[in-house]
PDB file with one MODEL, atoms N, CA, C and O in Angstrom:
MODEL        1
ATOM      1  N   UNK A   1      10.248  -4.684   5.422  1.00  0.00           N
ATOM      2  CA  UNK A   1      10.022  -5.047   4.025  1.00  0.00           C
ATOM      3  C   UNK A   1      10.733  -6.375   3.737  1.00  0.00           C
ATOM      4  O   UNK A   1      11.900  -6.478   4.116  1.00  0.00           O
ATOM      5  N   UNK A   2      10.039  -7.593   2.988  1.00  0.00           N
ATOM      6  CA  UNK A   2      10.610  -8.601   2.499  1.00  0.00           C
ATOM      7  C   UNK A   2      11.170  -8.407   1.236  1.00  0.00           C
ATOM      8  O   UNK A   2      10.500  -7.991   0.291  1.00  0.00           O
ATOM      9  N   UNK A   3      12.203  -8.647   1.170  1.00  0.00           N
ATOM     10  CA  UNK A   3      13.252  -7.920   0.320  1.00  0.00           C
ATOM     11  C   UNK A   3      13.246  -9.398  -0.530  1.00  0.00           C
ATOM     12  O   UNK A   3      13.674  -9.235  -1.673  1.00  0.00           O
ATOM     13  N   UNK A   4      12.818 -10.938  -0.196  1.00  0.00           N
ATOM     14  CA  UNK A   4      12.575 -12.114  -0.888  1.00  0.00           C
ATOM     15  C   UNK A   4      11.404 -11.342  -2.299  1.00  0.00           C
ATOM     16  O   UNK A   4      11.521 -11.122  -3.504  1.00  0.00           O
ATOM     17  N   UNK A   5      10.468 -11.175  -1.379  1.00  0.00           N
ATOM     18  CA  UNK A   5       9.430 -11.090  -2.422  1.00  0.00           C
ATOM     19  C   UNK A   5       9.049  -9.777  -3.436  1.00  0.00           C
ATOM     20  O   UNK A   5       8.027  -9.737  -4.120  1.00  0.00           O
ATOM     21  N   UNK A   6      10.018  -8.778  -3.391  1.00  0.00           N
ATOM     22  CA  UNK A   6      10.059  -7.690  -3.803  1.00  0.00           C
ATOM     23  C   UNK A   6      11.097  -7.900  -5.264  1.00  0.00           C
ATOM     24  O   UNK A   6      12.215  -8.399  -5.395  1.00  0.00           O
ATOM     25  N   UNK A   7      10.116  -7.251  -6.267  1.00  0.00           N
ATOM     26  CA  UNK A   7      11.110  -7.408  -7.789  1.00  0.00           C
ATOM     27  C   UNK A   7      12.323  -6.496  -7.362  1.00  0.00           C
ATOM     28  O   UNK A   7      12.313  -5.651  -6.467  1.00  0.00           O
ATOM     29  N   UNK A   8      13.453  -6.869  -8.253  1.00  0.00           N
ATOM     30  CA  UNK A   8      13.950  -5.567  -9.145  1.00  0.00           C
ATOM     31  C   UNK A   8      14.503  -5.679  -9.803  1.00  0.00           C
ATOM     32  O   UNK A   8      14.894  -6.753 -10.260  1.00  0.00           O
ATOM     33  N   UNK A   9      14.950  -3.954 -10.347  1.00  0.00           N
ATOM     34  CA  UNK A   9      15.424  -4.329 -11.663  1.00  0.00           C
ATOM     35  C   UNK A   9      16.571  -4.706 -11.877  1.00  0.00           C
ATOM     36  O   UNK A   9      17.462  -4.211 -11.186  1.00  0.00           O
ATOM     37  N   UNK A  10      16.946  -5.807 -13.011  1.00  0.00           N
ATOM     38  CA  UNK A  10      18.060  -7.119 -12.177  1.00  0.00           C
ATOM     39  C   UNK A  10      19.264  -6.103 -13.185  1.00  0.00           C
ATOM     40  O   UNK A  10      20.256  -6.675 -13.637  1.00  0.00           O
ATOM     41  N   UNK A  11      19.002  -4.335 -13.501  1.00  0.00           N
ATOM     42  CA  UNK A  11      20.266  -4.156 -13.876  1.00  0.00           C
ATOM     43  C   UNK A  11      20.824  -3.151 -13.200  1.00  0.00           C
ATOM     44  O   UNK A  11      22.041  -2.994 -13.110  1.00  0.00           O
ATOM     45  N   UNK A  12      19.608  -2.107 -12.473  1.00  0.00           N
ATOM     46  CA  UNK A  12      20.136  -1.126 -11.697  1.00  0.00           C
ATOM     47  C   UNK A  12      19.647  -1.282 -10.052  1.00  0.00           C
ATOM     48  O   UNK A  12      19.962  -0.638  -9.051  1.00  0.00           O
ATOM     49  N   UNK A  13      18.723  -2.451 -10.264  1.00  0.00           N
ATOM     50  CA  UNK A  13      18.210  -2.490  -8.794  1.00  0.00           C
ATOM     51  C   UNK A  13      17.262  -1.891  -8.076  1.00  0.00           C
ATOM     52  O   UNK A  13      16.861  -2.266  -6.974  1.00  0.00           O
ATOM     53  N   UNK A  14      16.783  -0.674  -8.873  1.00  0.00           N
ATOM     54  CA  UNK A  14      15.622  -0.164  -9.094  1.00  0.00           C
ATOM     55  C   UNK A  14      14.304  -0.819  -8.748  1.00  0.00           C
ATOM     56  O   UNK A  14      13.622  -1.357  -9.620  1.00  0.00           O
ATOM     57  N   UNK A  15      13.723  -0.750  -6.698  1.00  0.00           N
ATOM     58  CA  UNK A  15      12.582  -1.964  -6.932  1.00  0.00           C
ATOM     59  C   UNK A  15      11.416  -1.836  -7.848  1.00  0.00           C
ATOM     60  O   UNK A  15      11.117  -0.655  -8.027  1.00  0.00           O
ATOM     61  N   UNK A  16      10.641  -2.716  -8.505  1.00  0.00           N
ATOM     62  CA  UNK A  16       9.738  -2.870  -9.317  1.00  0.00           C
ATOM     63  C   UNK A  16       8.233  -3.032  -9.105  1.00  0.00           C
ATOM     64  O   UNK A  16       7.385  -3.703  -9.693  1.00  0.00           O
ATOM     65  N   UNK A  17       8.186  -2.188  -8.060  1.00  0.00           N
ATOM     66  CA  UNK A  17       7.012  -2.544  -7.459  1.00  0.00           C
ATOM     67  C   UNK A  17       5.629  -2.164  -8.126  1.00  0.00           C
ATOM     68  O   UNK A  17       4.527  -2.565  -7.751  1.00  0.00           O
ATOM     69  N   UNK A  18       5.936  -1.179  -9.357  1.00  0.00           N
ATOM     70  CA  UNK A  18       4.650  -0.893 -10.052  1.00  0.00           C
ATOM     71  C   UNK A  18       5.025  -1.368 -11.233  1.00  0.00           C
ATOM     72  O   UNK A  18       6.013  -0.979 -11.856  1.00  0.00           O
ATOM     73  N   UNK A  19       4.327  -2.141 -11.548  1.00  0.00           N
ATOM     74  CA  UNK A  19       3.990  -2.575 -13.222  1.00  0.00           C
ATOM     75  C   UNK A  19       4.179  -1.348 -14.703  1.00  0.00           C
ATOM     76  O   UNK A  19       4.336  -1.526 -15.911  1.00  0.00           O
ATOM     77  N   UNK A  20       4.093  -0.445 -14.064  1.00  0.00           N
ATOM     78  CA  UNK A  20       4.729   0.750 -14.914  1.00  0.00           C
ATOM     79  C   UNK A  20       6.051   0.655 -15.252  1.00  0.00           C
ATOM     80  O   UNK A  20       6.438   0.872 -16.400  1.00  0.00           O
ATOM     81  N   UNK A  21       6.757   0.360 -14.380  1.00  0.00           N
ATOM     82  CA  UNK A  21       8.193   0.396 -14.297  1.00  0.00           C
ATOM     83  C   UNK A  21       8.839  -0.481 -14.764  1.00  0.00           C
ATOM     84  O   UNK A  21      10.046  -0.457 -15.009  1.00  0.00           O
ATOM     85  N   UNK A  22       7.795  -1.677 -14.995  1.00  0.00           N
ATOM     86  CA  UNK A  22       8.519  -2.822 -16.167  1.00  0.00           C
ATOM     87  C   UNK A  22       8.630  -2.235 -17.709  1.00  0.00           C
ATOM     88  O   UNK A  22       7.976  -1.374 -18.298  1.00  0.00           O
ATOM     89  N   UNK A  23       9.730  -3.062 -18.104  1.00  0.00           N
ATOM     90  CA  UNK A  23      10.761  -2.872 -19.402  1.00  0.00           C
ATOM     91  C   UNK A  23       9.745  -3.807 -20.314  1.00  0.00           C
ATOM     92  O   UNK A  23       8.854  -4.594 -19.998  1.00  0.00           O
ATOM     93  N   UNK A  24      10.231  -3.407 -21.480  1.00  0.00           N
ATOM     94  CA  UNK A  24       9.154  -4.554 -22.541  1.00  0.00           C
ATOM     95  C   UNK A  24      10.472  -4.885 -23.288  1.00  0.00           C
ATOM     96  O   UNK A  24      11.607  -4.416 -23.374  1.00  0.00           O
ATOM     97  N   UNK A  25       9.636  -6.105 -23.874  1.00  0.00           N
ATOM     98  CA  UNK A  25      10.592  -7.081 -24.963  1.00  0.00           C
ATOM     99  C   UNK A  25      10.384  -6.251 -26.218  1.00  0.00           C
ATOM    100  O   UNK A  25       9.803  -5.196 -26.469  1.00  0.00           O
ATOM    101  N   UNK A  26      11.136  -7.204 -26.957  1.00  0.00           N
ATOM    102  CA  UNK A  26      11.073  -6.824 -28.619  1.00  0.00           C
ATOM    103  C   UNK A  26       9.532  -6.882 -29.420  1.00  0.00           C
ATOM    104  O   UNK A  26       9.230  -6.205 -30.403  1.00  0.00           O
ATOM    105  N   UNK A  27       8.666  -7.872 -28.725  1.00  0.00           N
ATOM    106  CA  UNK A  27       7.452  -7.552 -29.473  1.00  0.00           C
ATOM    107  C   UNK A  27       6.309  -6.945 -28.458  1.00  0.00           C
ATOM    108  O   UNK A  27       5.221  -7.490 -28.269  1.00  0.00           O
ATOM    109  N   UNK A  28       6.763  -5.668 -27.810  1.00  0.00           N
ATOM    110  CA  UNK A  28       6.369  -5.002 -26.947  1.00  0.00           C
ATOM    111  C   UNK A  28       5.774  -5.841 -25.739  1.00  0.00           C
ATOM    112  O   UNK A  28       4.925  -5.294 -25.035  1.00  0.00           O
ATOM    113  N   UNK A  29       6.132  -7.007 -25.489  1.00  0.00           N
ATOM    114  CA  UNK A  29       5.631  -7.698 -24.006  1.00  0.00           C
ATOM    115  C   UNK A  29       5.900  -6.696 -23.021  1.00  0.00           C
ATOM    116  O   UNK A  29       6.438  -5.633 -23.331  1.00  0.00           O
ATOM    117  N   UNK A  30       5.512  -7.012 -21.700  1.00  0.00           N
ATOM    118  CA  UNK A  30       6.060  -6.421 -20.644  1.00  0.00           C
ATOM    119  C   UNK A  30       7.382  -7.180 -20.222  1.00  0.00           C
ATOM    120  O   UNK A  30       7.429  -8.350 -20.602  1.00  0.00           O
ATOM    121  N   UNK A  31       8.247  -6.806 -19.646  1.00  0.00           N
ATOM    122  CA  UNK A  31       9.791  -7.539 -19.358  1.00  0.00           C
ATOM    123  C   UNK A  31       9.472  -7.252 -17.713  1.00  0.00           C
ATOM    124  O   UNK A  31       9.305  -6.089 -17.346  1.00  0.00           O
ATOM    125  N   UNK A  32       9.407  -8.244 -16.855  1.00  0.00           N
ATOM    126  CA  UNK A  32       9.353  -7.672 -15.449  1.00  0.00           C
ATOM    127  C   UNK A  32      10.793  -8.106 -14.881  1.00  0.00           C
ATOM    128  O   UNK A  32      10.941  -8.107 -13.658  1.00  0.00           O
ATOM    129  N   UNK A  33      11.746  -8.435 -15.627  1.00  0.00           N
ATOM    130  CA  UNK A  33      12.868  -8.594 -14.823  1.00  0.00           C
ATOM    131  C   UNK A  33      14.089  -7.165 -14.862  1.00  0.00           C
ATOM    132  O   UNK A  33      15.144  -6.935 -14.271  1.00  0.00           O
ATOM    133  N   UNK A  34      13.066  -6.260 -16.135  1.00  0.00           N
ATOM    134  CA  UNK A  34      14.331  -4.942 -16.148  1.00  0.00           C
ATOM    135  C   UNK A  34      13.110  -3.667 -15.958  1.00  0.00           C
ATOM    136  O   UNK A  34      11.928  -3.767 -16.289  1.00  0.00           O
ATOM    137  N   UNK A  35      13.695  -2.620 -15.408  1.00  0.00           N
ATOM    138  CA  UNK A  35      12.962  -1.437 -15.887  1.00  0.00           C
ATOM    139  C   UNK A  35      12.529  -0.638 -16.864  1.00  0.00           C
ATOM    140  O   UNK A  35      13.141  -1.027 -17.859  1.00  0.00           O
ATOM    141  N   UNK A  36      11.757   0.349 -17.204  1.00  0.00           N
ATOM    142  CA  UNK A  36      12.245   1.187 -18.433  1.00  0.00           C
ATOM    143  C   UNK A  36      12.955   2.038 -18.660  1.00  0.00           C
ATOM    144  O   UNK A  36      12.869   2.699 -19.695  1.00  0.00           O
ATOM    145  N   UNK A  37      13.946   2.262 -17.636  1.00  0.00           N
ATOM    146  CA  UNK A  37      15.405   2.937 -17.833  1.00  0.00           C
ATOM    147  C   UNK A  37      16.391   2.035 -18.350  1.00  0.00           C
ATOM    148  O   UNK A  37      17.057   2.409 -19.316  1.00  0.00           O
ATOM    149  N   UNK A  38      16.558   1.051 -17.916  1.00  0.00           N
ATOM    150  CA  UNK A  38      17.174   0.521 -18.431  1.00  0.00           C
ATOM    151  C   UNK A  38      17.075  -0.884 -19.544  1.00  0.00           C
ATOM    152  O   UNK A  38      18.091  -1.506 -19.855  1.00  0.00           O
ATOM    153  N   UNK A  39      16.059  -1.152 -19.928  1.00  0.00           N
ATOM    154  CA  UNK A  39      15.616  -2.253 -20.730  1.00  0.00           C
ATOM    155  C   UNK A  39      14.705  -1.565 -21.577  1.00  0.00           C
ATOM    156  O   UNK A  39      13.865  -0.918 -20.952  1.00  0.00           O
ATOM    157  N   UNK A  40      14.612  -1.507 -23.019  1.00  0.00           N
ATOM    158  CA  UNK A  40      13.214  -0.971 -23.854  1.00  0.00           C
ATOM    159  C   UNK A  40      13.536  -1.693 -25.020  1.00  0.00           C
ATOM    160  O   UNK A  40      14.675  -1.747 -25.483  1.00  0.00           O
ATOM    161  N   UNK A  41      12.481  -2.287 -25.533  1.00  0.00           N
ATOM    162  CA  UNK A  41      12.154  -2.848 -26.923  1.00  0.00           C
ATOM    163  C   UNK A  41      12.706  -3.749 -27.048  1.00  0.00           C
ATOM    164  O   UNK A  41      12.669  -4.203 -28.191  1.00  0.00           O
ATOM    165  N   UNK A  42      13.773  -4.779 -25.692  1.00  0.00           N
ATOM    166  CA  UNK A  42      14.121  -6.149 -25.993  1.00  0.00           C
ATOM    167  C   UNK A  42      15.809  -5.670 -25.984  1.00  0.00           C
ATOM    168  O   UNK A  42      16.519  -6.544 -26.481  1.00  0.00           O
ATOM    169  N   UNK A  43      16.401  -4.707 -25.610  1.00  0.00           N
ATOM    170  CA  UNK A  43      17.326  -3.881 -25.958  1.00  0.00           C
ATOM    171  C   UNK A  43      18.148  -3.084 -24.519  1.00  0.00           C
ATOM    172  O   UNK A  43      17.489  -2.285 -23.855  1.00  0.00           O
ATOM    173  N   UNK A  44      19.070  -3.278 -24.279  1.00  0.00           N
ATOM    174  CA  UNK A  44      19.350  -1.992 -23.133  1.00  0.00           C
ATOM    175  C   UNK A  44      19.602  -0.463 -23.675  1.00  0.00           C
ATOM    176  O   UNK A  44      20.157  -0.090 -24.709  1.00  0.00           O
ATOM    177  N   UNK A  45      19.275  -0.054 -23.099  1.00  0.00           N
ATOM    178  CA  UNK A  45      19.074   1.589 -23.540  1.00  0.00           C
ATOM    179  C   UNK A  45      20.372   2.275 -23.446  1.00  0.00           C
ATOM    180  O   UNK A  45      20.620   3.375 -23.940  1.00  0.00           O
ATOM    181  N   UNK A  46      21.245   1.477 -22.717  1.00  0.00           N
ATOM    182  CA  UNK A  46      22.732   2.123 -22.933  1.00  0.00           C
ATOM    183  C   UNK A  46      23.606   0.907 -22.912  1.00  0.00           C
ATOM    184  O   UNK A  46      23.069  -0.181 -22.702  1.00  0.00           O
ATOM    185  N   UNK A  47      25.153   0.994 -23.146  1.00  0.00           N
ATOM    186  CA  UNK A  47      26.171  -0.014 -23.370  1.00  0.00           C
ATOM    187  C   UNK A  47      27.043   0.862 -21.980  1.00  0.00           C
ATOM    188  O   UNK A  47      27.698   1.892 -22.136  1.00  0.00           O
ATOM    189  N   UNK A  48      26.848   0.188 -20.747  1.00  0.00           N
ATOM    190  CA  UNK A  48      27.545   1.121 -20.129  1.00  0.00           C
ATOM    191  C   UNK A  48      27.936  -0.265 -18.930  1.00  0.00           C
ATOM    192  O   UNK A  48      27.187  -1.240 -18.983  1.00  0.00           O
ATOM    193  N   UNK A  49      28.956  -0.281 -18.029  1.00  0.00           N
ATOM    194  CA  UNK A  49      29.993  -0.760 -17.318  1.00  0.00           C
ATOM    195  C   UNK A  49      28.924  -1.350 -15.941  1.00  0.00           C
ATOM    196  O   UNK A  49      27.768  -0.950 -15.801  1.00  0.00           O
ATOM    197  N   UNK A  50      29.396  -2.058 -15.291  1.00  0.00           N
ATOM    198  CA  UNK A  50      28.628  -2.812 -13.740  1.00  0.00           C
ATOM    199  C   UNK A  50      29.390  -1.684 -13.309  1.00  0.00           C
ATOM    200  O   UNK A  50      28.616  -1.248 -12.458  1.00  0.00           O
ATOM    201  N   UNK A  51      30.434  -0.854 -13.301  1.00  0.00           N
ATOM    202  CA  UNK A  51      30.643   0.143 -12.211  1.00  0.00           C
ATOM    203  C   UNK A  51      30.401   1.648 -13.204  1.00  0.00           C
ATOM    204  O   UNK A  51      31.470   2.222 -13.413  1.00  0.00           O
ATOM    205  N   UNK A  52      29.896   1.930 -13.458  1.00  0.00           N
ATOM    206  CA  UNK A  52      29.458   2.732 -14.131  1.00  0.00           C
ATOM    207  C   UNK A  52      28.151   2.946 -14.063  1.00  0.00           C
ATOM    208  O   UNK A  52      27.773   4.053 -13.680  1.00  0.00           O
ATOM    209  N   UNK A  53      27.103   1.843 -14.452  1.00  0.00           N
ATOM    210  CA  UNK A  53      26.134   1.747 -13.743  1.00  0.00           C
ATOM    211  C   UNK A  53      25.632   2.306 -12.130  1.00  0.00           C
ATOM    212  O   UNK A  53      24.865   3.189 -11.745  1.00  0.00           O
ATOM    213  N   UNK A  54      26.734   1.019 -11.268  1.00  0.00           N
ATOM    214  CA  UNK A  54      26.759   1.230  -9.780  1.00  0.00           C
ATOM    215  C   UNK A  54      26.967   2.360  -9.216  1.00  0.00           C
ATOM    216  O   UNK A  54      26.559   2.461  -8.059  1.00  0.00           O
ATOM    217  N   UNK A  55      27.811   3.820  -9.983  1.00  0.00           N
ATOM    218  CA  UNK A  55      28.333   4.421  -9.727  1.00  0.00           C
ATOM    219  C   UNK A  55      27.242   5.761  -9.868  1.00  0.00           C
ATOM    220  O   UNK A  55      27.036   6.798  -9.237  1.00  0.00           O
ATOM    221  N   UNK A  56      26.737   5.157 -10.960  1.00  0.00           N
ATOM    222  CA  UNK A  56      24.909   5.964 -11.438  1.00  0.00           C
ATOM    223  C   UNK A  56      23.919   6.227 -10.071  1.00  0.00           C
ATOM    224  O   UNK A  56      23.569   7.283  -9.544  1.00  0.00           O
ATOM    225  N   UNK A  57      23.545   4.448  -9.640  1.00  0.00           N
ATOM    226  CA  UNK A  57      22.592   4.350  -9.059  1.00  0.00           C
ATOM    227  C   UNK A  57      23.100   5.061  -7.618  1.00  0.00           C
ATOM    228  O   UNK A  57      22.345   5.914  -7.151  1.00  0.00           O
ATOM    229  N   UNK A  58      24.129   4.805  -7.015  1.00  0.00           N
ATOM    230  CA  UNK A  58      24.686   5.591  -5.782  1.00  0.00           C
ATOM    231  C   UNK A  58      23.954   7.000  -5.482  1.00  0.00           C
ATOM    232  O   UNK A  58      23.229   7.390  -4.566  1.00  0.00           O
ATOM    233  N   UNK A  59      24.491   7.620  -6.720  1.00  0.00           N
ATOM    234  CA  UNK A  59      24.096   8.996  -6.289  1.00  0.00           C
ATOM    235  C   UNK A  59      22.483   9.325  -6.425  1.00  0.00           C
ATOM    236  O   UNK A  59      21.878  10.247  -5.879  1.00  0.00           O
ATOM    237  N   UNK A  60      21.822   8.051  -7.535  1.00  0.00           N
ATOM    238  CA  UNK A  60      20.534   8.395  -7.303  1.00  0.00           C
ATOM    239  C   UNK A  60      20.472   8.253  -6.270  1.00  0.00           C
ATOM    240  O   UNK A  60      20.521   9.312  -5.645  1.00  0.00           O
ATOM    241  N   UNK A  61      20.355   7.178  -5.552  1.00  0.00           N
ATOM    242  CA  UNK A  61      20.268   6.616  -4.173  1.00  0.00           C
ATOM    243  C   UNK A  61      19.932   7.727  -3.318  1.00  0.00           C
ATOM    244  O   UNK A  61      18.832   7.909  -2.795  1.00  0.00           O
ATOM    245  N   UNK A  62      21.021   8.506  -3.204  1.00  0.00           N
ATOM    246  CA  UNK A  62      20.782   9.448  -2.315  1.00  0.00           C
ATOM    247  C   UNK A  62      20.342  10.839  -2.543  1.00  0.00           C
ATOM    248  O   UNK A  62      20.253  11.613  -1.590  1.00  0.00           O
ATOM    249  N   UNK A  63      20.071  11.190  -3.712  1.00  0.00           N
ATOM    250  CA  UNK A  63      18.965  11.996  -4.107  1.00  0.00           C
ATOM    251  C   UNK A  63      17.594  11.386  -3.493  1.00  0.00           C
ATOM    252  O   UNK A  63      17.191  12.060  -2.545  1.00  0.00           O
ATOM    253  N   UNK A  64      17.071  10.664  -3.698  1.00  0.00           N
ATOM    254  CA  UNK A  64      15.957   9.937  -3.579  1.00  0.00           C
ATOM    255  C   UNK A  64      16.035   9.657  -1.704  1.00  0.00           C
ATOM    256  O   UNK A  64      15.010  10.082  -1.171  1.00  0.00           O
ATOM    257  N   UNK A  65      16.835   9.170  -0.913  1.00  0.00           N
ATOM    258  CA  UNK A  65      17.183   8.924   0.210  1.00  0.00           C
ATOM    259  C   UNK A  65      18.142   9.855   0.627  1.00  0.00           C
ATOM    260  O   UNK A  65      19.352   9.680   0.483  1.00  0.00           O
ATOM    261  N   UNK A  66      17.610  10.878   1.161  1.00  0.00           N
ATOM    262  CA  UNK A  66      18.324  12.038   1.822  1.00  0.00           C
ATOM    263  C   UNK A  66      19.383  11.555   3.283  1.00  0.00           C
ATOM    264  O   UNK A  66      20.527  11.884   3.596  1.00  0.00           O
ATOM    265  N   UNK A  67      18.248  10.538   4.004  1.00  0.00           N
ATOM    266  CA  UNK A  67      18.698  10.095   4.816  1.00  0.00           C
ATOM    267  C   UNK A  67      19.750   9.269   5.138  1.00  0.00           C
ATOM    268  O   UNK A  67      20.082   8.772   6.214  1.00  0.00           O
ATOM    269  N   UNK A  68      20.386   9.180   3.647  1.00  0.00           N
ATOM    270  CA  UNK A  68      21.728   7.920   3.235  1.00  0.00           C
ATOM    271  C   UNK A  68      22.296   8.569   3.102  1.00  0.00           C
ATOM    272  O   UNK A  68      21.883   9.671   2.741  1.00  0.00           O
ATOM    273  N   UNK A  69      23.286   8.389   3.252  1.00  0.00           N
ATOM    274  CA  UNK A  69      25.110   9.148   2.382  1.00  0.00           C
ATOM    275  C   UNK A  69      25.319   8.441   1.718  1.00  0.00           C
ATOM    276  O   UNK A  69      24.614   7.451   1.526  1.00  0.00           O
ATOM    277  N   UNK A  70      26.608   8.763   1.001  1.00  0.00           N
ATOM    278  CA  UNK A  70      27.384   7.778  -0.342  1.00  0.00           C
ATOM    279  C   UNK A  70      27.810   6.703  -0.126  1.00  0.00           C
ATOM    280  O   UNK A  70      27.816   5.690  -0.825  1.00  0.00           O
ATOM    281  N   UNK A  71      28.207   6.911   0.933  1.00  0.00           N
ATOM    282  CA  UNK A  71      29.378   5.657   1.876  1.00  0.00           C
ATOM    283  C   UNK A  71      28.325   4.161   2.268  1.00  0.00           C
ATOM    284  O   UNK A  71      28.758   3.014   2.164  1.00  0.00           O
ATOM    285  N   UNK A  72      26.701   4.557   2.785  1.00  0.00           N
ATOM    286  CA  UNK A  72      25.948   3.590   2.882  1.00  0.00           C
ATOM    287  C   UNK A  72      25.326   3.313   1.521  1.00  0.00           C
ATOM    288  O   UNK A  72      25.034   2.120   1.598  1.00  0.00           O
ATOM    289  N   UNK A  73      24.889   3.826   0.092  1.00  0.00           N
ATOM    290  CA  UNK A  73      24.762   3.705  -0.498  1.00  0.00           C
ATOM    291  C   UNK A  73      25.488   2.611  -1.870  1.00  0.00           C
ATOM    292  O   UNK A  73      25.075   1.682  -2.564  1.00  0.00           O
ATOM    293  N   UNK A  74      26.840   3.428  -1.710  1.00  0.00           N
ATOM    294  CA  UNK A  74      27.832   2.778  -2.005  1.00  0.00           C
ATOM    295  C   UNK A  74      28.445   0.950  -1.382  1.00  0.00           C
ATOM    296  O   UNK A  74      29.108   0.186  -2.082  1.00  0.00           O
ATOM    297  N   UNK A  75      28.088   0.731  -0.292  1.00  0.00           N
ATOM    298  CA  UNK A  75      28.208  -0.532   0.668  1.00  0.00           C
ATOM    299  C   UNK A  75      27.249  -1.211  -0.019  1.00  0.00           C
ATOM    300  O   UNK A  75      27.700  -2.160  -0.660  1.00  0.00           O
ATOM    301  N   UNK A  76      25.736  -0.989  -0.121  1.00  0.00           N
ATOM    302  CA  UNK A  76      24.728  -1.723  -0.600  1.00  0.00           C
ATOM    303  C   UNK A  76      24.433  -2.223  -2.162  1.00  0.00           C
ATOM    304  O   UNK A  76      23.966  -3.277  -2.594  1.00  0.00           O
ATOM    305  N   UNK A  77      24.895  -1.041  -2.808  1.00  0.00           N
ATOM    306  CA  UNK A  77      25.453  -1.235  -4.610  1.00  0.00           C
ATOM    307  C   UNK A  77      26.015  -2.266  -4.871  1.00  0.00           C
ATOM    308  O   UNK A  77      25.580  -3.050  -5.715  1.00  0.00           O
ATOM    309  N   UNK A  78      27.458  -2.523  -3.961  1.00  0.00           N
ATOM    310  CA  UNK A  78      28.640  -3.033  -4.143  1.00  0.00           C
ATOM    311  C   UNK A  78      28.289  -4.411  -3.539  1.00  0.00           C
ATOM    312  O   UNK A  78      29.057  -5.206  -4.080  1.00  0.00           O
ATOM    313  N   UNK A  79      27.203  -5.298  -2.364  1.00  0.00           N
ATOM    314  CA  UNK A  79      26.285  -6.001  -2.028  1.00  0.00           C
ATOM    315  C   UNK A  79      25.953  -6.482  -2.786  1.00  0.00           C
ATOM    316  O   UNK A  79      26.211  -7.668  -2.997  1.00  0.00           O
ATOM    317  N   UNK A  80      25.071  -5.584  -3.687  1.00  0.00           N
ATOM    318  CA  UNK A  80      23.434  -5.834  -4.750  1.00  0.00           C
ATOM    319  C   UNK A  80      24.173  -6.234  -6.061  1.00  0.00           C
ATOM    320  O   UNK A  80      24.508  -7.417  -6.004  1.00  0.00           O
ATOM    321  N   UNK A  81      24.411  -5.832  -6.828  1.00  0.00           N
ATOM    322  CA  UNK A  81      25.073  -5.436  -7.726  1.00  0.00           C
ATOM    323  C   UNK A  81      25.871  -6.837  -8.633  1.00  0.00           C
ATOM    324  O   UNK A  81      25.973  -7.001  -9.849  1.00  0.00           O
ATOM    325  N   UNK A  82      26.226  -7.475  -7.787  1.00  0.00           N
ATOM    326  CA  UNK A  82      26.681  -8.765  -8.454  1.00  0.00           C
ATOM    327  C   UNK A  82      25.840  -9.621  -8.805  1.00  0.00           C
ATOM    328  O   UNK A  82      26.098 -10.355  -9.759  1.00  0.00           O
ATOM    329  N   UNK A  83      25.121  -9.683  -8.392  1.00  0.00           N
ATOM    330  CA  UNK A  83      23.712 -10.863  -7.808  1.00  0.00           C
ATOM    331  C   UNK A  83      22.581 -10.622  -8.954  1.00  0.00           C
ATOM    332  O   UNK A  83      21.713 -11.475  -9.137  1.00  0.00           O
ATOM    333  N   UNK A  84      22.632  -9.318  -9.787  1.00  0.00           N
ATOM    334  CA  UNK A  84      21.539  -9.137 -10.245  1.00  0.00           C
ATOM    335  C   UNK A  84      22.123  -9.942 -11.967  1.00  0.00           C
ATOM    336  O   UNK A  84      23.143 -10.522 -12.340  1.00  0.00           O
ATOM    337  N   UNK A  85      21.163  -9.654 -12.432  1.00  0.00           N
ATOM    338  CA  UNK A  85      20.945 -11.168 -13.582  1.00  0.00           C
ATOM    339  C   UNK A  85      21.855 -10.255 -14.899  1.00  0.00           C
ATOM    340  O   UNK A  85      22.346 -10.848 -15.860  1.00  0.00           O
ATOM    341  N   UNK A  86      21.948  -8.769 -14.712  1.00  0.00           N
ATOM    342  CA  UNK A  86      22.623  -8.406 -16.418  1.00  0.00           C
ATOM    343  C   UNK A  86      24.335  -8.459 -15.602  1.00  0.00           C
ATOM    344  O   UNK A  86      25.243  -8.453 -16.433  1.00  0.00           O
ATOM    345  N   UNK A  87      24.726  -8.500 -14.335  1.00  0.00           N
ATOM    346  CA  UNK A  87      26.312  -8.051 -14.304  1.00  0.00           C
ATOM    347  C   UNK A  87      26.978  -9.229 -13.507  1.00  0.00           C
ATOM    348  O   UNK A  87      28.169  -9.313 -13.206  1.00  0.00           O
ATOM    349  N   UNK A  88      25.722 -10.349 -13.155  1.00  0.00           N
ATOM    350  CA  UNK A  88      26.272 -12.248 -12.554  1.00  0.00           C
ATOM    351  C   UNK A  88      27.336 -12.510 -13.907  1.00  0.00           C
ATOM    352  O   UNK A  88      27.189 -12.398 -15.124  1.00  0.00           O
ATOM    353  N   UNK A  89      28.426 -12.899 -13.057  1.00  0.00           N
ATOM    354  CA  UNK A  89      29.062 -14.117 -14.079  1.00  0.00           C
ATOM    355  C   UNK A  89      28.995 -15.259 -13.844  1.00  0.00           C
ATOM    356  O   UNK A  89      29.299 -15.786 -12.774  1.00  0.00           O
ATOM    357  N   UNK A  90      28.480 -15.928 -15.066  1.00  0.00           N
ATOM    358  CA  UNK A  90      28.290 -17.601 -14.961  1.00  0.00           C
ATOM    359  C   UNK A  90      29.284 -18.491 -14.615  1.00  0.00           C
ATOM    360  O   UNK A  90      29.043 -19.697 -14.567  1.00  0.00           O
TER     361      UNK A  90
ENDMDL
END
């Protein structure tokens, strides 16, 4: 998988590969840079921490990827996680 050309969502990392899964703006656009877990109506859907978040997506991670543990999950979060556009500092 080209991991260049693949969206995601720039707050949980969540890839974006179906157009469903895009977030909308305030005048209901589609938002393809967040999901709809975490982006709706131009708005984030919660006020919650880059490790708090990270700490979220982990364990999805491996619900979803049986074949991962925490420990590889956790390595790739902690990777991803800076880079994405809501938890970069300028």
């Amino acid at each position: 998988m080209n991991f260049e050309d693949q969206k995601f969502c720039q707050s949980c990392a969540m890839p974006l590969g179906d157009e469903e899964l895009y977030a909308t703006n305030a005048d209901g656009s589609k938002n393809e840079e967040y999901c709809i877990y975490c982006f709706k109506d131009g708005e984030f859907t919660s006020d919650i921490s880059m490790e708090e978040m990270r700490d979220f997506c982990i364990k999805k991670m491996v619900e979803v990827n049986p074949e991962m543990d925490e420990n590889e999950a956790s390595a790739m979060m902690h990777e991803v996680f800076h880079k994405l556009k809501r938890w970069a500092k300028d």
